[in-house]
Biopython code that builds the backbone (N, CA, C, O; Angstrom):
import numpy as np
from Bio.PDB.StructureBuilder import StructureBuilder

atoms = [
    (1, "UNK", "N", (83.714, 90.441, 99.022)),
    (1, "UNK", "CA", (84.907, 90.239, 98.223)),
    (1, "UNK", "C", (85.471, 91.575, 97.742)),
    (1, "UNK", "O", (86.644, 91.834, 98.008)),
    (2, "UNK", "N", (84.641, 92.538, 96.976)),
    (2, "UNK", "CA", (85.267, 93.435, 97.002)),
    (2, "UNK", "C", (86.316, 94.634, 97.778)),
    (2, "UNK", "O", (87.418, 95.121, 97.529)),
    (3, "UNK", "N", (85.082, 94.806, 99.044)),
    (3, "UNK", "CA", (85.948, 95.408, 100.331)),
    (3, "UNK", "C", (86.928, 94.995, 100.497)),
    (3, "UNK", "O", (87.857, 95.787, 100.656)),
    (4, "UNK", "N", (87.210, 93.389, 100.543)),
    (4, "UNK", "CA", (88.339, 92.923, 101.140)),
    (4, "UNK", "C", (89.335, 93.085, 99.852)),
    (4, "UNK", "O", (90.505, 92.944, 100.210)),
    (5, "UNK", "N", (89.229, 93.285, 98.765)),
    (5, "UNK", "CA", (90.208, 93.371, 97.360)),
    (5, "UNK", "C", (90.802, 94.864, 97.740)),
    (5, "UNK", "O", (91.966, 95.245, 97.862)),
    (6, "UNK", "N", (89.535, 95.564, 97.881)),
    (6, "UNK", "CA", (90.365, 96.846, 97.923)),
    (6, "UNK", "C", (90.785, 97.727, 99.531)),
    (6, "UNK", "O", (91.045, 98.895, 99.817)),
    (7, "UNK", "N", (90.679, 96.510, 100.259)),
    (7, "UNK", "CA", (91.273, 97.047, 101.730)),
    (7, "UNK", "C", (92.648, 96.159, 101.386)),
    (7, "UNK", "O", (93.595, 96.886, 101.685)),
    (8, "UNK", "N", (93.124, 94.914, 100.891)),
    (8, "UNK", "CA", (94.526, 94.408, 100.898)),
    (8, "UNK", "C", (95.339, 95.377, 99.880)),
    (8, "UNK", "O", (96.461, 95.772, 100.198)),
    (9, "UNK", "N", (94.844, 95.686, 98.858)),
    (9, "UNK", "CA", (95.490, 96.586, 98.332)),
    (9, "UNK", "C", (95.943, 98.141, 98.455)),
    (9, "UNK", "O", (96.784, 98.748, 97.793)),
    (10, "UNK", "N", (95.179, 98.552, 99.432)),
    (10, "UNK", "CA", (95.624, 99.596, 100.202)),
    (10, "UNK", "C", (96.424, 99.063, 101.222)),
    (10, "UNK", "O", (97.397, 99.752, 101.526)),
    (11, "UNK", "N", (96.249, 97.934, 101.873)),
    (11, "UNK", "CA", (97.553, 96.968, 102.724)),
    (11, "UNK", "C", (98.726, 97.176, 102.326)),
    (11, "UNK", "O", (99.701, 97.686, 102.879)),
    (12, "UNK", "N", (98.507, 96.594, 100.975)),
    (12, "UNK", "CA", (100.277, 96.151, 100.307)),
    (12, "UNK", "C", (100.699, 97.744, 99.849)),
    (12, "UNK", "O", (101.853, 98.030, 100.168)),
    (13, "UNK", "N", (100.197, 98.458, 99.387)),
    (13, "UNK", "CA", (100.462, 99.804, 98.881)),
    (13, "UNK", "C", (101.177, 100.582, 100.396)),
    (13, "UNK", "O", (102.341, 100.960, 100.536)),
    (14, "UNK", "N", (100.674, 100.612, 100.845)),
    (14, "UNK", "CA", (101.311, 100.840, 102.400)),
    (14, "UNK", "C", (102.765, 100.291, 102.933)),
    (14, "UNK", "O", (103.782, 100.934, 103.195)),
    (15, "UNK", "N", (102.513, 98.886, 103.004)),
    (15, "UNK", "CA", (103.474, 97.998, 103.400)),
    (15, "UNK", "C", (104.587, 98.928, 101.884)),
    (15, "UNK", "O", (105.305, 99.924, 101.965)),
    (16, "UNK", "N", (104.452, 98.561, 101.385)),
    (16, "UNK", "CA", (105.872, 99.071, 99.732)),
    (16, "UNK", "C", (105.381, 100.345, 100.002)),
    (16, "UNK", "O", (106.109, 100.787, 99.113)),
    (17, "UNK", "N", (104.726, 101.500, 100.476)),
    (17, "UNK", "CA", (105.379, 102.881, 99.954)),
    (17, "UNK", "C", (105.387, 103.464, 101.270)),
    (17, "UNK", "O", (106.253, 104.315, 101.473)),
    (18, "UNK", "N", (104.484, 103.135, 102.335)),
    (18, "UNK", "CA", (104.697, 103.684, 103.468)),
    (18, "UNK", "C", (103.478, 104.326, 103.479)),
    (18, "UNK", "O", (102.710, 103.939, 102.597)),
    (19, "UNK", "N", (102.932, 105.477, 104.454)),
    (19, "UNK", "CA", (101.863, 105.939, 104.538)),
    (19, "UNK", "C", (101.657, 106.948, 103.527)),
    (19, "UNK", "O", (102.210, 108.039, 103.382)),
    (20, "UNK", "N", (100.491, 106.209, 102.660)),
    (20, "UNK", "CA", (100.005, 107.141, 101.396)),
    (20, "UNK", "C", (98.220, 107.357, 101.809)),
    (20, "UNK", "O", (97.518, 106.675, 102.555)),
    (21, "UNK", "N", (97.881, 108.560, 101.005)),
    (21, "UNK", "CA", (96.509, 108.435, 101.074)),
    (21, "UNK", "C", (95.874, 107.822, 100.727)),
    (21, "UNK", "O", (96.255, 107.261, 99.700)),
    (22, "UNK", "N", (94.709, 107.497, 101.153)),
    (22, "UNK", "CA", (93.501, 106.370, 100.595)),
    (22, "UNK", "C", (92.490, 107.001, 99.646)),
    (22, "UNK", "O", (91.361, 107.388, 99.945)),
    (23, "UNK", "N", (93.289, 107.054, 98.029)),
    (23, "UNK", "CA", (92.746, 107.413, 96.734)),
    (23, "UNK", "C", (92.090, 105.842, 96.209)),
    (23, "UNK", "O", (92.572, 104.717, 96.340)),
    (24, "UNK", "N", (90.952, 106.241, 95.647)),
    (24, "UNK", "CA", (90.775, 104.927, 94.683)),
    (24, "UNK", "C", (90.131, 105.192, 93.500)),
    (24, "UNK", "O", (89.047, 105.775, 93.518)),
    (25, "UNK", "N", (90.625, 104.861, 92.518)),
    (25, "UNK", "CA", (89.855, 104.894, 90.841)),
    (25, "UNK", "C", (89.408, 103.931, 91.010)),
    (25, "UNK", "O", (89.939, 102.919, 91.468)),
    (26, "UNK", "N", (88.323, 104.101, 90.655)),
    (26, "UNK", "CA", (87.541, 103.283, 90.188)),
    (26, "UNK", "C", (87.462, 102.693, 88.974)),
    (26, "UNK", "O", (87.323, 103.457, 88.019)),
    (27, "UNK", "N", (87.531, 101.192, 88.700)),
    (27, "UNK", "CA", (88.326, 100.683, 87.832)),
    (27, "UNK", "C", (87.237, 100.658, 86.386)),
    (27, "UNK", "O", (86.079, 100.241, 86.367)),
    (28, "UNK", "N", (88.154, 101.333, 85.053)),
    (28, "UNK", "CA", (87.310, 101.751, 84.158)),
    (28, "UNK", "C", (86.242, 103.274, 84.643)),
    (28, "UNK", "O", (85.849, 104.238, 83.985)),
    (29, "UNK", "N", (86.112, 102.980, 85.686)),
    (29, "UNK", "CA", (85.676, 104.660, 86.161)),
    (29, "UNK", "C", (84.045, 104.651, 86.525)),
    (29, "UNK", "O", (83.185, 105.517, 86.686)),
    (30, "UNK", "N", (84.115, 102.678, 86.579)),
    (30, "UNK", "CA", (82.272, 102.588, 86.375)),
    (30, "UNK", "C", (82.304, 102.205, 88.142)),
    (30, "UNK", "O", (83.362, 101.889, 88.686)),
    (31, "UNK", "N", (81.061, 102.287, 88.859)),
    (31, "UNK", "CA", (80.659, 101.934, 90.513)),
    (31, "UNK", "C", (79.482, 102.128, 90.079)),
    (31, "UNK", "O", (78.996, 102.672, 89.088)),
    (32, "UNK", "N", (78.940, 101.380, 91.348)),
    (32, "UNK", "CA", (77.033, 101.054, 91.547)),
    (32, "UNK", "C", (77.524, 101.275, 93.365)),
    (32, "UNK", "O", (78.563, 101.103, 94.002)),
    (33, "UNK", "N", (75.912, 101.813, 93.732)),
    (33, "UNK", "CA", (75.972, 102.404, 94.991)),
    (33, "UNK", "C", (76.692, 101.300, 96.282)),
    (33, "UNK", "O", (77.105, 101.689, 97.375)),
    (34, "UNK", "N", (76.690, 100.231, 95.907)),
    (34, "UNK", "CA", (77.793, 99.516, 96.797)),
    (34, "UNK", "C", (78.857, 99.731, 96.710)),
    (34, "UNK", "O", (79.530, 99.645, 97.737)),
    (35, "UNK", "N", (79.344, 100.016, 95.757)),
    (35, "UNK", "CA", (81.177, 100.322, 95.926)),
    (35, "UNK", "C", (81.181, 101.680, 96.357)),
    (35, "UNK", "O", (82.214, 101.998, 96.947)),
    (36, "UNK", "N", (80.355, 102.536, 96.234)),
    (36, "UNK", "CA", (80.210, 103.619, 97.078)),
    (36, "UNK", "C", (80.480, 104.218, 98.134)),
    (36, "UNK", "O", (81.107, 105.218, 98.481)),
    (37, "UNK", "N", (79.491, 102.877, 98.884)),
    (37, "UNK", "CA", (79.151, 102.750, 100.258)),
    (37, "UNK", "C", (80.660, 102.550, 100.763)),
    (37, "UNK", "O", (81.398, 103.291, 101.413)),
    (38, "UNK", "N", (80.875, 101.032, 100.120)),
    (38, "UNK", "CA", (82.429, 100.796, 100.283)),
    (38, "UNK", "C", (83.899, 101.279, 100.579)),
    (38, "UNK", "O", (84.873, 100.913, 101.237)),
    (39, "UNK", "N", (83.483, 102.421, 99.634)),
    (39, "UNK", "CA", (84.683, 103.377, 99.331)),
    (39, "UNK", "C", (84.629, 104.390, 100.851)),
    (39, "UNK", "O", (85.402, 104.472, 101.806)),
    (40, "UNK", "N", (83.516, 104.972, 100.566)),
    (40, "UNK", "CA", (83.269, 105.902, 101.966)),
    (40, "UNK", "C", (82.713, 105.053, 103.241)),
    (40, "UNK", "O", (81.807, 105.680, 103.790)),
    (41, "UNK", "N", (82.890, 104.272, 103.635)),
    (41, "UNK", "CA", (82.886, 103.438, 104.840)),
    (41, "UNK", "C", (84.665, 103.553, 105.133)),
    (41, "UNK", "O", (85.160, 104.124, 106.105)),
    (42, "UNK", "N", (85.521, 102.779, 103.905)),
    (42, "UNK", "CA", (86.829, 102.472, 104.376)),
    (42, "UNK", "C", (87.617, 104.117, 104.431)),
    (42, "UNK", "O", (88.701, 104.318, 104.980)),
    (43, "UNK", "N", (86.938, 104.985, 103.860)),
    (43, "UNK", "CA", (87.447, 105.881, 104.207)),
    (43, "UNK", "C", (88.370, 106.730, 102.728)),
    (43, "UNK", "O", (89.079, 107.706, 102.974)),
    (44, "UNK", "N", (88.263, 106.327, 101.613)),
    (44, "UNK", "CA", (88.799, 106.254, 100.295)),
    (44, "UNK", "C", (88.593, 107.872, 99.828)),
    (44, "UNK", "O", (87.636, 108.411, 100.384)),
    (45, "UNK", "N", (89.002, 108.325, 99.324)),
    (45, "UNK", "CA", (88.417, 108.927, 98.266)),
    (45, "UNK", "C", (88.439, 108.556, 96.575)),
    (45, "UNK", "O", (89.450, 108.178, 95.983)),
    (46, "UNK", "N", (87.472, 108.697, 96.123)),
    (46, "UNK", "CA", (87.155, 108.079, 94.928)),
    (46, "UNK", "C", (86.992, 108.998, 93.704)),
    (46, "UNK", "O", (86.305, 110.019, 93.691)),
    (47, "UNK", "N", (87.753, 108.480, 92.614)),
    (47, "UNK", "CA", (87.750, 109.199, 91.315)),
    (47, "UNK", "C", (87.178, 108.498, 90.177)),
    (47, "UNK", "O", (87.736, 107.466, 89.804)),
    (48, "UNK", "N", (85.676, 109.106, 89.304)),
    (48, "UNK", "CA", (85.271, 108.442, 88.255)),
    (48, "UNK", "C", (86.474, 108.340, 87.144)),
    (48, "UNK", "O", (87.704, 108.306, 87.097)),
    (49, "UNK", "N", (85.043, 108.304, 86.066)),
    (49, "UNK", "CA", (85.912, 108.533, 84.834)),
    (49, "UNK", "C", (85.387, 109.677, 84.196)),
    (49, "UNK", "O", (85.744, 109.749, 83.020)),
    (50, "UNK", "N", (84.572, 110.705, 84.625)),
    (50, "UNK", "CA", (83.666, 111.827, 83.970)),
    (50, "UNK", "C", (84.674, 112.837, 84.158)),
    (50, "UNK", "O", (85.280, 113.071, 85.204)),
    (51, "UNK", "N", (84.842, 113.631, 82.628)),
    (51, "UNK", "CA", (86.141, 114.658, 83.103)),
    (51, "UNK", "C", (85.376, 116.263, 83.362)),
    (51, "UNK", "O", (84.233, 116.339, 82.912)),
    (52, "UNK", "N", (85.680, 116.954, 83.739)),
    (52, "UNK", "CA", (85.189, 118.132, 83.914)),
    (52, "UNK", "C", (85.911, 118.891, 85.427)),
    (52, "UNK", "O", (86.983, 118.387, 85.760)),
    (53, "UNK", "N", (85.539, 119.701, 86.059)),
    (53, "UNK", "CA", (86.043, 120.373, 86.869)),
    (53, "UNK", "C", (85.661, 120.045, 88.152)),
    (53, "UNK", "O", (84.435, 120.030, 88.262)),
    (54, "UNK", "N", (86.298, 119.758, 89.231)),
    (54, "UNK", "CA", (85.697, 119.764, 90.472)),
    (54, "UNK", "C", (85.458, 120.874, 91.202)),
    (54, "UNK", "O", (86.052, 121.931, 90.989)),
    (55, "UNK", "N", (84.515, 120.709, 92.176)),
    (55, "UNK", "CA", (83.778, 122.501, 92.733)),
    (55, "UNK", "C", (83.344, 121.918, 94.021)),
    (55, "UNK", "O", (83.604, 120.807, 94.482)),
    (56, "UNK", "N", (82.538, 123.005, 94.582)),
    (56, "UNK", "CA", (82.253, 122.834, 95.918)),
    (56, "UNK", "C", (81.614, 121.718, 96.511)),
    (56, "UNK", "O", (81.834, 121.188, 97.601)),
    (57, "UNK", "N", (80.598, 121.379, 95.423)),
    (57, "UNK", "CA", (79.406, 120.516, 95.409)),
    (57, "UNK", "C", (79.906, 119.176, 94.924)),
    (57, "UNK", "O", (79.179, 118.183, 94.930)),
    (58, "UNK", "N", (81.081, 119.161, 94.529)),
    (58, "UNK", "CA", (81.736, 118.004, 94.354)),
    (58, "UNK", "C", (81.474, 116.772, 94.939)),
    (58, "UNK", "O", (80.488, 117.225, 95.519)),
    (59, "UNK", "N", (81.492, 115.480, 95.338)),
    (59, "UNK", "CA", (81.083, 114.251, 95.505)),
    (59, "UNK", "C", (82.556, 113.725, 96.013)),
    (59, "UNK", "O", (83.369, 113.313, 95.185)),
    (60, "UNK", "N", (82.872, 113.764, 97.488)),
    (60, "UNK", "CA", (84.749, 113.213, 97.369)),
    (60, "UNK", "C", (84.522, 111.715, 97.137)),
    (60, "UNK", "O", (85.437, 110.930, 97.384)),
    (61, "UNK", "N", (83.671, 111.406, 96.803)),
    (61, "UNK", "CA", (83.446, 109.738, 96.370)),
    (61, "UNK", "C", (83.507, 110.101, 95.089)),
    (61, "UNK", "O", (84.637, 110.588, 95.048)),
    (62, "UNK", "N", (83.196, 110.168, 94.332)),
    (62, "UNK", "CA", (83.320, 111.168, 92.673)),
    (62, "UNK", "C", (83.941, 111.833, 92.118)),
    (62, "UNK", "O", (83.544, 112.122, 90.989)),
    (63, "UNK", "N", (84.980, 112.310, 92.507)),
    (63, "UNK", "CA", (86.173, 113.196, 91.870)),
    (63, "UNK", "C", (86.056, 113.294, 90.174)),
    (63, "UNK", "O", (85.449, 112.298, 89.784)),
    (64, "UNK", "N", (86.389, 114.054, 89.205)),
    (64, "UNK", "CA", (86.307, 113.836, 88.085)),
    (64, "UNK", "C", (87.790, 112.901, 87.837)),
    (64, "UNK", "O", (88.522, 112.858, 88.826)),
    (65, "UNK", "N", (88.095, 112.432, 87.048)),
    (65, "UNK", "CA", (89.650, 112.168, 86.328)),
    (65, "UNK", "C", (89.662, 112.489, 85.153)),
    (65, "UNK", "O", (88.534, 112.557, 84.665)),
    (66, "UNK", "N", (90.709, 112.783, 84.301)),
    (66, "UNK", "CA", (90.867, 113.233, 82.800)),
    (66, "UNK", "C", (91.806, 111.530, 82.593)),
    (66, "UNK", "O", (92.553, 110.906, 83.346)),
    (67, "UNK", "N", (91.240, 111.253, 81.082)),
    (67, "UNK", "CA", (92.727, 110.474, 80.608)),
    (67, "UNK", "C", (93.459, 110.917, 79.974)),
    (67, "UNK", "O", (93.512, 111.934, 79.282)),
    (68, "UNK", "N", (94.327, 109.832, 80.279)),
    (68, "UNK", "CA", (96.084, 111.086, 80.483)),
    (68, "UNK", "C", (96.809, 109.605, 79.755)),
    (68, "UNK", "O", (97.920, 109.210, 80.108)),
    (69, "UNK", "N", (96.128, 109.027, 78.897)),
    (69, "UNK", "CA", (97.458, 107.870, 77.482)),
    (69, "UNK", "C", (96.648, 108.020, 76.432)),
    (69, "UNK", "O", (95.733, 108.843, 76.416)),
    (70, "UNK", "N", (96.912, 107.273, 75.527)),
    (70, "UNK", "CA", (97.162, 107.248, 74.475)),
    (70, "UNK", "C", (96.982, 108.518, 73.642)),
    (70, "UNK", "O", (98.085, 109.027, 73.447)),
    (71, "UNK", "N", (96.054, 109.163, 73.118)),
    (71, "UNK", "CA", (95.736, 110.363, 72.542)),
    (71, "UNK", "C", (95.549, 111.370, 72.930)),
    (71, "UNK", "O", (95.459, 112.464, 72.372)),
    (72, "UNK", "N", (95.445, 110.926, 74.363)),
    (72, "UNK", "CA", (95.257, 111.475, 75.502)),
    (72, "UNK", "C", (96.261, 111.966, 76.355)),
    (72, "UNK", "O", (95.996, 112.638, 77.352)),
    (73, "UNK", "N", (97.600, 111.609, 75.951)),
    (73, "UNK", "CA", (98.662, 111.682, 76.562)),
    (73, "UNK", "C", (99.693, 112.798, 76.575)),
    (73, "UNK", "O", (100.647, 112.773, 77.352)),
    (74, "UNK", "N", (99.477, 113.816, 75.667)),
    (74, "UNK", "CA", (100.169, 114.879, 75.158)),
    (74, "UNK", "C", (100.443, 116.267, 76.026)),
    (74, "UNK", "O", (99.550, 116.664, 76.774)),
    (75, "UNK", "N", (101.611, 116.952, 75.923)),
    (75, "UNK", "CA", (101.829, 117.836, 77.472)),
    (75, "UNK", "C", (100.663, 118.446, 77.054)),
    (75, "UNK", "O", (99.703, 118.640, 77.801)),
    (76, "UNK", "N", (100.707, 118.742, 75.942)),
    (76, "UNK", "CA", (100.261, 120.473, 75.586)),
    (76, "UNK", "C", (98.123, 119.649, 76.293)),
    (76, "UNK", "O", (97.609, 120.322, 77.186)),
    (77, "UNK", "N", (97.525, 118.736, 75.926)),
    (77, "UNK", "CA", (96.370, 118.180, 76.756)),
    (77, "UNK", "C", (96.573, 118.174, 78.164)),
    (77, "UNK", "O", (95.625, 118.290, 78.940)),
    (78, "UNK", "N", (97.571, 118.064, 78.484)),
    (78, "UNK", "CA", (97.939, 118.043, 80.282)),
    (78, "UNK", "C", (97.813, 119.259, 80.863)),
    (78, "UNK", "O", (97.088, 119.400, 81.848)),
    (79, "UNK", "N", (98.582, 120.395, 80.259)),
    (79, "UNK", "CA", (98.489, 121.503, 80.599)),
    (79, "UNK", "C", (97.050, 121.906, 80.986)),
    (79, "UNK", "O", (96.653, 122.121, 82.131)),
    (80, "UNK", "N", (96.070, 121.999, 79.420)),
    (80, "UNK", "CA", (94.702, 122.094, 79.854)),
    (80, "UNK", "C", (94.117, 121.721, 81.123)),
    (80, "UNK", "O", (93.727, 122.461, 82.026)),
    (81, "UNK", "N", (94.118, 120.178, 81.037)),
    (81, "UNK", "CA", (92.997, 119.489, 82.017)),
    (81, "UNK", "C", (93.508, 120.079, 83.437)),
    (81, "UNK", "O", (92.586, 120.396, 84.189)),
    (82, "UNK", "N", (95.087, 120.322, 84.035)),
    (82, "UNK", "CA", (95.118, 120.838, 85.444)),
    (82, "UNK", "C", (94.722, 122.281, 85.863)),
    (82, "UNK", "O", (94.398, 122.774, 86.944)),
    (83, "UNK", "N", (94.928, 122.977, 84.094)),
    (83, "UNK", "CA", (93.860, 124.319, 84.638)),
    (83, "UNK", "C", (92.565, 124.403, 84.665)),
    (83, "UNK", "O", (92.256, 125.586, 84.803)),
    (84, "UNK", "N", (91.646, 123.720, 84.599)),
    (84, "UNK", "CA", (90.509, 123.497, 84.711)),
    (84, "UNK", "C", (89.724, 123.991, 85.329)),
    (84, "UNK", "O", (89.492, 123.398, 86.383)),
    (85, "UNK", "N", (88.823, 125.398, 85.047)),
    (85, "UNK", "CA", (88.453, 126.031, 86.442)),
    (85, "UNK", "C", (86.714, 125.912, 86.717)),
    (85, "UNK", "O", (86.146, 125.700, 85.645)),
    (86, "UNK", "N", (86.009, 125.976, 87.578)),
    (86, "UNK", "CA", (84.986, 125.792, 87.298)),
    (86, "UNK", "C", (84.023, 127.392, 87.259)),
    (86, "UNK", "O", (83.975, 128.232, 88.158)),
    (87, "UNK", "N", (83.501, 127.418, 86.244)),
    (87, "UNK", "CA", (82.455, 128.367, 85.409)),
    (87, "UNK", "C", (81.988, 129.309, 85.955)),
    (87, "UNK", "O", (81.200, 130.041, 85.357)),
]
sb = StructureBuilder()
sb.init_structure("model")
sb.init_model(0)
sb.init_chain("A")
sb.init_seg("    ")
for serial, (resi, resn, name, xyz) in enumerate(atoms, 1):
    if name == "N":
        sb.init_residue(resn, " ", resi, " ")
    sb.init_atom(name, np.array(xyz, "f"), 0.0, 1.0, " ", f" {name:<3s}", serial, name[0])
structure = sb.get_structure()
């Protein structure tokens, strides 16, 4: 069930925008090693919810994400999180 949730929705995202890349958040930012598998079988790349910097050793199933609403939403916080360099 899942695969198939998130292969139609890369369907319809397609069909309405045309050829986009195959990004996926992960919803709330939580996965267990099946949606994993999932993600990198269909070919996805995948973004938690852990913010910090991405680097070499990075995980393209794992990407970090920053949140970016409510308190979280402010330029002058935006600015930060895209300079983000790693250490």
């Amino acid at each position: 069930r899942i695969r198939d949730e998130i292969v139609h929705a890369q369907t319809l995202l397609t069909y309405e925008l045309g050829e986009i890349p195959k990004l996926f958040a992960y919803p709330y930012g939580e996965y267990n090693q099946e949606i994993l598998e999932i993600v990198k079988t269909e070919g996805f790349t995948g973004f938690g919810q852990q913010s910090g910097a991405a680097g070499p050793t990075t995980s393209s199933l794992v990407f970090p994400r920053f949140p970016l609403s409510g308190v979280y939403s402010d330029f002058e916080s935006f600015k930060t999180k895209i300079k983000k360099k790693i250490s």
